[in-house]
C-alpha positions as YAML, in Angstrom:
chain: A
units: angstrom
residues:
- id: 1
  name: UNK
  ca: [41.23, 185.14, -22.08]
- id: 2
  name: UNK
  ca: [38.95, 185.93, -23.60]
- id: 3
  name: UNK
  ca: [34.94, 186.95, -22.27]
- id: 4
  name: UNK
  ca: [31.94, 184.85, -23.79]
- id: 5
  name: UNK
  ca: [28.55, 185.43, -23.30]
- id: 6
  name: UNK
  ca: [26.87, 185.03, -19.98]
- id: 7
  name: UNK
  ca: [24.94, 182.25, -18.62]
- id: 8
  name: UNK
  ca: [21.11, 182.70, -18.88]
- id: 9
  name: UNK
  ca: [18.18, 181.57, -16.99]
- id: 10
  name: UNK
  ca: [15.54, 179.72, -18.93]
- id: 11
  name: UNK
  ca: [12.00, 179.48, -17.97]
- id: 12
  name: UNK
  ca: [9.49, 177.81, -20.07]
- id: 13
  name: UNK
  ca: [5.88, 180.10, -21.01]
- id: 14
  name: UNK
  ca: [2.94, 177.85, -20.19]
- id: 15
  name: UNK
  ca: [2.83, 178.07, -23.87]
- id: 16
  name: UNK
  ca: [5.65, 176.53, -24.14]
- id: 17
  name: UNK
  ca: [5.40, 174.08, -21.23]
- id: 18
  name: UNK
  ca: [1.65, 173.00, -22.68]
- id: 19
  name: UNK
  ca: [3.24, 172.59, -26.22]
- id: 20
  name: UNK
  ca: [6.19, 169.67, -24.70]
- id: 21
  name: UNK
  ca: [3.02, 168.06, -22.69]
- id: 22
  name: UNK
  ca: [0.90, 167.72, -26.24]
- id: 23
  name: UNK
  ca: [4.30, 166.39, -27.49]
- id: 24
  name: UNK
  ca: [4.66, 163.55, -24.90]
- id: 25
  name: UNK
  ca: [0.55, 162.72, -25.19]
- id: 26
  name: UNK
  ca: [1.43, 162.73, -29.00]
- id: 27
  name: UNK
  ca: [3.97, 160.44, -28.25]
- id: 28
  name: UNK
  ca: [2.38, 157.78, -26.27]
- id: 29
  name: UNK
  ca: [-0.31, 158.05, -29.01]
- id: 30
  name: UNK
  ca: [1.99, 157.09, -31.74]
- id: 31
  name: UNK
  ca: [4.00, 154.95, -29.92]
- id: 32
  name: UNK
  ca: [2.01, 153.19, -27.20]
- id: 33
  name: UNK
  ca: [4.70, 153.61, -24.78]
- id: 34
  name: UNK
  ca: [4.92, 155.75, -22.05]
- id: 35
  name: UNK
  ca: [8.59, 155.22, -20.98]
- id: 36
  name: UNK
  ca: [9.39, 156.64, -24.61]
- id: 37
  name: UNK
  ca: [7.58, 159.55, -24.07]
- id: 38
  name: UNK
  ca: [8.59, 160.47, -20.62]
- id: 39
  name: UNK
  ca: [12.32, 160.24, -22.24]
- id: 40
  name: UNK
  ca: [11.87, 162.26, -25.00]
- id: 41
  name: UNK
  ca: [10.20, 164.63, -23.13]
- id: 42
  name: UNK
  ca: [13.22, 164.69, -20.17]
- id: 43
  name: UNK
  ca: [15.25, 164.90, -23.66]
- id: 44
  name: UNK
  ca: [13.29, 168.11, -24.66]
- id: 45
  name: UNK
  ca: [13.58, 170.07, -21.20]
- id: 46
  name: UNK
  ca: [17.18, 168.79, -21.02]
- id: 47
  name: UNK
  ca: [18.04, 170.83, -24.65]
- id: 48
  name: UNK
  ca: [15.78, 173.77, -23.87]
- id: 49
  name: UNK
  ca: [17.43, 174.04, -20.37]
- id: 50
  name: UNK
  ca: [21.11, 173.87, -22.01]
- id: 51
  name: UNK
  ca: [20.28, 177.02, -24.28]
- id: 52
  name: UNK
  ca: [21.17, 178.78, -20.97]
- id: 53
  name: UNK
  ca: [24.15, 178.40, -21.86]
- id: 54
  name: UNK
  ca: [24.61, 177.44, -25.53]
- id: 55
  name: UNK
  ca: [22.10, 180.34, -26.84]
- id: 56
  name: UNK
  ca: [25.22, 181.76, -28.97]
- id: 57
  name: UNK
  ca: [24.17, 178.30, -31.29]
- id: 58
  name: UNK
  ca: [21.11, 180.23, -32.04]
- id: 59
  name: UNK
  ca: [19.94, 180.90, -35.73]
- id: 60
  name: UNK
  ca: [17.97, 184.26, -36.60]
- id: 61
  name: UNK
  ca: [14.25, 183.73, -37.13]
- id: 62
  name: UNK
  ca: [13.98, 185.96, -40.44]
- id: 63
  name: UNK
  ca: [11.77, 188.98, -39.77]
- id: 64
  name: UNK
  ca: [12.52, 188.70, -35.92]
- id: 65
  name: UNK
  ca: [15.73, 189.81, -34.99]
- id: 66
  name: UNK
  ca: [15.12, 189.75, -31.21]
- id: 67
  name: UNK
  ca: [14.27, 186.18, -31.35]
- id: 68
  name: UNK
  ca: [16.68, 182.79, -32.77]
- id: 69
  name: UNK
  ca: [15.75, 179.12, -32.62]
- id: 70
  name: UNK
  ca: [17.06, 175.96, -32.43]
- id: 71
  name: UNK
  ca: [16.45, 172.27, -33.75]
- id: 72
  name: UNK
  ca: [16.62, 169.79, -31.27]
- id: 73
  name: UNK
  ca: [17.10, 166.07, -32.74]
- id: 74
  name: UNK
  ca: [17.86, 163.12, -30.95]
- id: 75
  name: UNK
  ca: [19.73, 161.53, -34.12]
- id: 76
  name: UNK
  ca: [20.92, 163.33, -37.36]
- id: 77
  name: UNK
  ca: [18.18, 161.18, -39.23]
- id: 78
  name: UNK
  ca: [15.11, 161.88, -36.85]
- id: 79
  name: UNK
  ca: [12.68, 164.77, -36.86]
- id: 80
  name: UNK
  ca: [13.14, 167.53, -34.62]
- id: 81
  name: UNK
  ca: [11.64, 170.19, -33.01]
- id: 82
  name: UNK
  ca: [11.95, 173.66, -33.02]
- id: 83
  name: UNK
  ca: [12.77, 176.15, -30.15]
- id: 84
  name: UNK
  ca: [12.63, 179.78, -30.25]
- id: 85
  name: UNK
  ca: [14.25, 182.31, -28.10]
...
């Protein structure tokens, strides 16, 4: 059988971690619900914590060949956000 690629730990920068908070105050802006965006935001840290192990899904950020990104979408017709790695 035959090897893949090993499992990875992900942390999140406090970048990063400020950057998912301004996206759940953006949310309950928009939205005027709370519950919506605690989910999304559990949604968010769920994907970024699954790139432990699905990182190989990655696309090359052009110009930056040490770093890929994904788009995490909760449906095929919503927006997304980006994540780089």
């Amino acid at each position: 059988m035959a090897k893949g690629k090993p499992l990875l730990t992900v942390s999140v920068s406090p970048d990063a971690d400020n950057d998912l908070w301004e996206i759940w105050g953006d949310n309950v802006q928009l939205y005027k619900n709370v519950d919506l965006a605690d989910s999304y935001l559990a949604f968010l840290r769920t994907g970024i914590n699954q790139l432990g192990s699905s990182y190989p899904d990655g696309r090359d950020v052009e110009g930056f060949p040490e770093f890929q990104y994904v788009i995490l979408r909760r449906s095929k017709k919503g927006h997304g956000h980006c994540v780089i790695f």
